[in-house]
C-alpha positions in Angstrom: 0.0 0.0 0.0 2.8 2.2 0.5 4.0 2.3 -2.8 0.5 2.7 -4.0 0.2 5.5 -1.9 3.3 6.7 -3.2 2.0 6.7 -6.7 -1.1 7.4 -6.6 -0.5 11.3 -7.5 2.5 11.2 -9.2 2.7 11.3 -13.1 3.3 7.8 -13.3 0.0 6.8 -11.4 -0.4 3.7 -13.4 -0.9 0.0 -12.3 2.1 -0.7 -14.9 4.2 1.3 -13.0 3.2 0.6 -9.6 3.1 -2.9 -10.9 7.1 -2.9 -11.5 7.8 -1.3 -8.9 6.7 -4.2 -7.2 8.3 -7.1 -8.8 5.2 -8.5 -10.5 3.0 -8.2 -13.9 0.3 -5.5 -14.0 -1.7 -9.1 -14.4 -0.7 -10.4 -11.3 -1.1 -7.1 -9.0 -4.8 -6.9 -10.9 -5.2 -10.5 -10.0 -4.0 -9.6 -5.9 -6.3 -6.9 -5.8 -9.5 -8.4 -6.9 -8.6 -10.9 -4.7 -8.7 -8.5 -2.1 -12.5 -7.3 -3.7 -10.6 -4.0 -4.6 -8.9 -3.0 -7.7 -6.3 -0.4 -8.8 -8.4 2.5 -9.7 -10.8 2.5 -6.5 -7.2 1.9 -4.3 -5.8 5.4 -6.1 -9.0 6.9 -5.5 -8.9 6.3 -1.8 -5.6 6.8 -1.2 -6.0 10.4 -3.0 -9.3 11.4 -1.2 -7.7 10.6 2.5 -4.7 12.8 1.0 -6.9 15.7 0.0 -8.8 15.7 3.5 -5.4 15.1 4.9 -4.3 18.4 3.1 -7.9 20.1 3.8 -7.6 19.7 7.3 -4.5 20.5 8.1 -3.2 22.6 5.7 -3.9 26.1 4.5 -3.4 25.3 0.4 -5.7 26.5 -2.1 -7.9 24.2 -2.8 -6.5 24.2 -7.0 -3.3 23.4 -4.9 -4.5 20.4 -3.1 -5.7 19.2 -6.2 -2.2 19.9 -7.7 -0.6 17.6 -5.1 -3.1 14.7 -5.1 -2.8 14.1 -8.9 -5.5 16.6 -10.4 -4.2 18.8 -13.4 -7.6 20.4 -13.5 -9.5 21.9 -10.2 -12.2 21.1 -11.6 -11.6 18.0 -11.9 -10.5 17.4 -8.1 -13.7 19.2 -7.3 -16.0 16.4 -9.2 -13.7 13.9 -7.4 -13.9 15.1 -4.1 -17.4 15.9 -4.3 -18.2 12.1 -5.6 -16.1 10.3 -3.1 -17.6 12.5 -0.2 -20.7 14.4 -0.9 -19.8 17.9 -0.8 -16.9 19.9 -3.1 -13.3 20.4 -1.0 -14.4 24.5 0.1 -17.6 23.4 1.4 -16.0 20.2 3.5 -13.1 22.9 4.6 -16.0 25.4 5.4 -17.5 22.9 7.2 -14.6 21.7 8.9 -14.0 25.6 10.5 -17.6 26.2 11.6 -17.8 22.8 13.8 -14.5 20.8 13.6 -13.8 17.4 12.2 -17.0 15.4 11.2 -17.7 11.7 12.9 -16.2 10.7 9.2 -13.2 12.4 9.3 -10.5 10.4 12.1 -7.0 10.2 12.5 -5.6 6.6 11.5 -2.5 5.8 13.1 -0.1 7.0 10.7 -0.8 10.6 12.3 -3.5 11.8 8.9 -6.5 12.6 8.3 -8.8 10.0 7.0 -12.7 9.8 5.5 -14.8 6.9 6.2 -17.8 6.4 4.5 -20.4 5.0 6.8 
């Protein structure tokens, strides 16, 4: 996960990469992850929506910028993202966020960031 993590917004986000990183066929990490019931795209998409609350909560970035640094060329784009994995676009949840702190969805894991669960 840490290498996925890793990739997940940089330019070479793709399973191929991540895949030889790892040692294995982009097959055989496909094959790992479905047998996990997950797959490459929905692991990226996590990975870059706990990063973008990560960066909303504890940062003071733009939200074009948080975008930037989870892998979004467009802010539009990370808008539609972040709106789809969590309900409401990235000024609204950092709105939110001021007026009555952390939501019961937002908790810190262990690793010391930020993290949405969907409930």
């Amino acid at each position: 996960l840490r290498l996925l993590e890793q990739a997940a917004w940089s330019k070479d986000a793709s399973i191929d990469s991540v895949a030889t990183r790892l040692h294995m066929t982009s097959r055989t990490l496909r094959r790992k992850l479905r047998a996990e019931d997950s797959g490459f795209q929905h692991v990226k998409d996590s990975l870059r929506r706990d990063q973008a609350i990560n960066f909303l909560v504890t940062s003071r970035y733009p939200i074009a910028e948080v975008g930037r640094r989870v892998g979004f060329a467009e802010p539009a784009a990370f808008t539609r993202a972040f709106k789809q994995w969590t309900g409401v676009s990235p000024n609204r949840y950092r709105q939110e966020l001021q007026l009555q702190g952390p939501s019961p969805n937002v908790f810190m894991s262990k690793g010391g960031k930020y993290v949405y669960k969907n409930f």
